[in-house]
Residue frames as a rotation matrix with the C-alpha (Angstrom) as fourth column:
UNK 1
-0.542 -0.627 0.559 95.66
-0.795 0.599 -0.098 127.34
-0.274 -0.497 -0.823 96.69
UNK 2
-0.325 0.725 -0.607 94.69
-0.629 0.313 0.711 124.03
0.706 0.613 0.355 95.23
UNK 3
0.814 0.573 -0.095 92.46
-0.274 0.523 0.807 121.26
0.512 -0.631 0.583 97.79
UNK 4
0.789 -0.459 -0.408 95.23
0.552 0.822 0.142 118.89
0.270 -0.337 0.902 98.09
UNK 5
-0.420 -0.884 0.206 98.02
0.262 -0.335 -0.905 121.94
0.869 -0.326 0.372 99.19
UNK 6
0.037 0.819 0.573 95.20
-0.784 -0.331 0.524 123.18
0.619 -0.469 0.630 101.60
UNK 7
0.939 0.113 -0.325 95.29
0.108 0.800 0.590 119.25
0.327 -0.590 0.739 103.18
UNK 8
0.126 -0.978 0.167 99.12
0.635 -0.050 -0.771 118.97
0.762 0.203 0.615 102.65
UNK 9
-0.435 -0.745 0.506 99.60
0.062 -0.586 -0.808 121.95
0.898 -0.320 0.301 105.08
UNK 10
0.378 0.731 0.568 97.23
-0.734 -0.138 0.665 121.02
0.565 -0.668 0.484 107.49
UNK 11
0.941 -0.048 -0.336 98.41
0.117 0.976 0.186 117.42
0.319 -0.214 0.923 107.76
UNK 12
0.245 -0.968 -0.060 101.97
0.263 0.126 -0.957 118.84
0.933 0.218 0.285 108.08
UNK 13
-0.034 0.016 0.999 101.48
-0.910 -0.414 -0.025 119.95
0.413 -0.910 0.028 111.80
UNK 14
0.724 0.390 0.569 100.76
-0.552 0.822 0.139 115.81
-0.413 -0.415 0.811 112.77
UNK 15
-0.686 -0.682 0.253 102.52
-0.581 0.723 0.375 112.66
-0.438 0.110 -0.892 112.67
UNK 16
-0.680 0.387 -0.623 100.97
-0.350 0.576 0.739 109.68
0.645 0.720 -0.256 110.72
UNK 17
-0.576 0.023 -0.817 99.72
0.516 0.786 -0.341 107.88
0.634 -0.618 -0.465 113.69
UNK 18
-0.598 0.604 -0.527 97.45
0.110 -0.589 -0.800 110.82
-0.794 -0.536 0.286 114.65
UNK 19
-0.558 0.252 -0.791 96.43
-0.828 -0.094 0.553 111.34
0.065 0.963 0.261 110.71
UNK 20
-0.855 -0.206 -0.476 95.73
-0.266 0.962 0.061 107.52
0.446 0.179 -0.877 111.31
UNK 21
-0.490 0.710 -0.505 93.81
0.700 0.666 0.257 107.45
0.519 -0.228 -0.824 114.21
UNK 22
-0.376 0.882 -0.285 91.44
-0.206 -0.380 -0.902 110.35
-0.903 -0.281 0.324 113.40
UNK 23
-0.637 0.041 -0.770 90.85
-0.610 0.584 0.536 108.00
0.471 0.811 -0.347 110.15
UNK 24
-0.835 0.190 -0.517 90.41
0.244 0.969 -0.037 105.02
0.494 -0.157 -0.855 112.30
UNK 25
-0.702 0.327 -0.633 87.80
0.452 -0.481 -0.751 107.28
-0.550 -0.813 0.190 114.65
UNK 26
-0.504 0.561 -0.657 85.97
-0.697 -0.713 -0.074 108.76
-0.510 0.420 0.751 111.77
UNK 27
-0.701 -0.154 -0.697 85.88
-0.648 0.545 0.532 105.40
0.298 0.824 -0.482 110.13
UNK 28
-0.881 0.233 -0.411 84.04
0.439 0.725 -0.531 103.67
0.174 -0.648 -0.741 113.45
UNK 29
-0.586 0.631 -0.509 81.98
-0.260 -0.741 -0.619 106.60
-0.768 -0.231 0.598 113.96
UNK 30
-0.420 0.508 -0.752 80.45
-0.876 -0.443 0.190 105.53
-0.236 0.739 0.631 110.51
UNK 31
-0.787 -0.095 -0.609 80.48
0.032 0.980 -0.195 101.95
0.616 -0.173 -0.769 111.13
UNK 32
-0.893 0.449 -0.030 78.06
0.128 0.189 -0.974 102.28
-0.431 -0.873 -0.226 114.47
UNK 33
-0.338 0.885 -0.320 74.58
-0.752 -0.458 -0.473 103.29
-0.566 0.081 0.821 112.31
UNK 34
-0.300 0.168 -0.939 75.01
-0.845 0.410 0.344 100.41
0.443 0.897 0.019 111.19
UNK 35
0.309 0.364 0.879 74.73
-0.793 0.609 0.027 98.23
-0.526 -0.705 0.476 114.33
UNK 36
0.806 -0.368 -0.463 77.23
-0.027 0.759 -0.650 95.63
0.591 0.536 0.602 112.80
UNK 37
0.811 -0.509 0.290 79.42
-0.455 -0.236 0.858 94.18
-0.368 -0.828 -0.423 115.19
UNK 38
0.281 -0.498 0.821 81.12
0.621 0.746 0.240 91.94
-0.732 0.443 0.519 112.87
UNK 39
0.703 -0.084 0.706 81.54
0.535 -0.591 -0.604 94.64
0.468 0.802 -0.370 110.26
UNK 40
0.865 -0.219 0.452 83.33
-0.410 -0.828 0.383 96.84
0.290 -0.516 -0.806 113.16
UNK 41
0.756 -0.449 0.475 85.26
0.005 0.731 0.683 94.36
-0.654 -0.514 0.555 114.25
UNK 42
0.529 -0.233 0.816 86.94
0.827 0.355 -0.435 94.15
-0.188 0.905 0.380 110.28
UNK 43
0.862 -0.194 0.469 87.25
-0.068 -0.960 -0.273 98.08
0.503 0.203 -0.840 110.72
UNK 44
0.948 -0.083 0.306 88.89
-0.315 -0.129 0.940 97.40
-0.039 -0.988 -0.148 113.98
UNK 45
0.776 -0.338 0.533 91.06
0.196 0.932 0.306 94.76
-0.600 -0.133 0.789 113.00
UNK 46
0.508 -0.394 0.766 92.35
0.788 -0.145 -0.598 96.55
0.347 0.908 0.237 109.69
UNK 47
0.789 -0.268 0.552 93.52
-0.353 -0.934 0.052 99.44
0.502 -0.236 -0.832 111.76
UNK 48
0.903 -0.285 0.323 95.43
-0.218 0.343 0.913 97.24
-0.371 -0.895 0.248 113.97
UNK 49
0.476 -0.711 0.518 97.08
0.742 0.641 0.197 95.43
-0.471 0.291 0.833 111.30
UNK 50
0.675 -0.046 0.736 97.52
0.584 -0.577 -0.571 98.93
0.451 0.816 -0.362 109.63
UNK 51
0.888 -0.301 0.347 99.24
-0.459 -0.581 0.672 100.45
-0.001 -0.756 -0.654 113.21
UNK 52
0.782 -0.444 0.437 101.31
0.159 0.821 0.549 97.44
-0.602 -0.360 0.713 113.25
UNK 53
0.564 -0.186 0.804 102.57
0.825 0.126 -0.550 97.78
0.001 0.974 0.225 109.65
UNK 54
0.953 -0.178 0.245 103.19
-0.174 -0.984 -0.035 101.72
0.247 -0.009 -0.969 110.12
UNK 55
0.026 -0.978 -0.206 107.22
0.727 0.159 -0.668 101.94
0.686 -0.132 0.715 110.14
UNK 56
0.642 0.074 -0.763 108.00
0.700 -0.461 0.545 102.93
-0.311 -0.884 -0.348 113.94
UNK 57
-0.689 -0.723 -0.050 110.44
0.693 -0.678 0.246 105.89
-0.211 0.135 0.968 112.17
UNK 58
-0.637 0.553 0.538 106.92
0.253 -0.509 0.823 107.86
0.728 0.660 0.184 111.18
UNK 59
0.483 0.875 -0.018 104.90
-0.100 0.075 0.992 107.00
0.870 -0.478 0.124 114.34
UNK 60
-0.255 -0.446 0.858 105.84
-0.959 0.003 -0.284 107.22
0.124 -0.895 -0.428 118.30
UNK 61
-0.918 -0.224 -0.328 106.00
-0.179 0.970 -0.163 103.71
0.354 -0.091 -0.931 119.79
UNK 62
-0.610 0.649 0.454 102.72
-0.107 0.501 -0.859 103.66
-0.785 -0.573 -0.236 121.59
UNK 63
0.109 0.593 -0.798 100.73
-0.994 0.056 -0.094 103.69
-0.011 0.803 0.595 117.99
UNK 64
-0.601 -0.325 -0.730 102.69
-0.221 0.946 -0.239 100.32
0.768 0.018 -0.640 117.72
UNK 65
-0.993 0.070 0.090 100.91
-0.047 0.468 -0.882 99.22
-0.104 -0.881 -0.462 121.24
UNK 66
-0.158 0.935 -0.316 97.34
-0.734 -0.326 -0.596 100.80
-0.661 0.138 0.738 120.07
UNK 67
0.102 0.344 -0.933 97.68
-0.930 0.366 0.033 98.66
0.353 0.864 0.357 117.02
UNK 68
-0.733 -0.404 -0.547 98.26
-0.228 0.904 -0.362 95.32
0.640 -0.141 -0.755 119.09
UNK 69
-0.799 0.579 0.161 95.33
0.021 0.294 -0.956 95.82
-0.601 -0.760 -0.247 121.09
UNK 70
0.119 0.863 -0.491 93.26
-0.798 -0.212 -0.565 96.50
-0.591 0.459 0.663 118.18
UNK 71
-0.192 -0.063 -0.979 94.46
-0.798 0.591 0.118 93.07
0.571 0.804 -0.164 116.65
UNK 72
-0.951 0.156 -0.267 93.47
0.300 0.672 -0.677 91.34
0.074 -0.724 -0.686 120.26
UNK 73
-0.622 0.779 -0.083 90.11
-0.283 -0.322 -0.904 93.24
-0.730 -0.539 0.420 120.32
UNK 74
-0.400 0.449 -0.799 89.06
-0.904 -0.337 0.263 92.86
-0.152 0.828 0.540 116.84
UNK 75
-0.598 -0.123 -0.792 88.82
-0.278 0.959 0.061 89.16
0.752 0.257 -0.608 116.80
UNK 76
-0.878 0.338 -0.339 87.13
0.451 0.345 -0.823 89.11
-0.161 -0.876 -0.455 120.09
UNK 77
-0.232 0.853 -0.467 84.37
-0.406 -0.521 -0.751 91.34
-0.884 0.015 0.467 118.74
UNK 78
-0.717 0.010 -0.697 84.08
-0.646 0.364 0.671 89.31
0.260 0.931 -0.254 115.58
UNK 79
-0.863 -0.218 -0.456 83.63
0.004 0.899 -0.437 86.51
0.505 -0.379 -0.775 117.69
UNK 80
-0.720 0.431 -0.544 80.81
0.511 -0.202 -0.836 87.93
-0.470 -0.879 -0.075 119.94
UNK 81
-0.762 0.058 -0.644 78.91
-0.456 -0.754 0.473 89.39
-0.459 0.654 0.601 116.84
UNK 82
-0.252 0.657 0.710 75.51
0.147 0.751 -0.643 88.19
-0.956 -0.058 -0.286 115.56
UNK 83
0.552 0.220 0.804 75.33
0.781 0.203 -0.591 89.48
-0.293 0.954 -0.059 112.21
């Protein structure tokens, strides 16, 4: 079996919007050793706009709600960020 049929049938048990956000979760998790709030914030923000974006035929509606709070939070942690 080659890698990418190996992913391919894993991923095929999930909707996008879970695929997504254990992306967006692995993505923060790698973000924090850095001890950038302003960097996290960008992660944050790009997920939001990336939930938002996600066509609600692929993803249950609350992904849509996750991704509006992560385009109100991101900005507020920018904002509150010292380097």
């Amino acid at each position: 079996m080659l890698p990418l049929q190996i992913v391919d049938s894993f991923l095929l048990q999930y909707n996008v919007g879970q695929a997504l956000l254990l992306v967006f979760i692995l993505g923060a998790v790698g973000v924090l050793p850095l001890k950038s709030r302003k960097l996290l914030s960008l992660h944050v923000i790009g997920f939001g706009v990336l939930f938002l974006l996600t066509p609600q035929s692929l993803v249950p509606t609350h992904y849509l709600f996750l991704g509006i709070v992560l385009v109100v939070l991101g900005p507020l942690l920018y904002v509150t960020g010292k380097r």
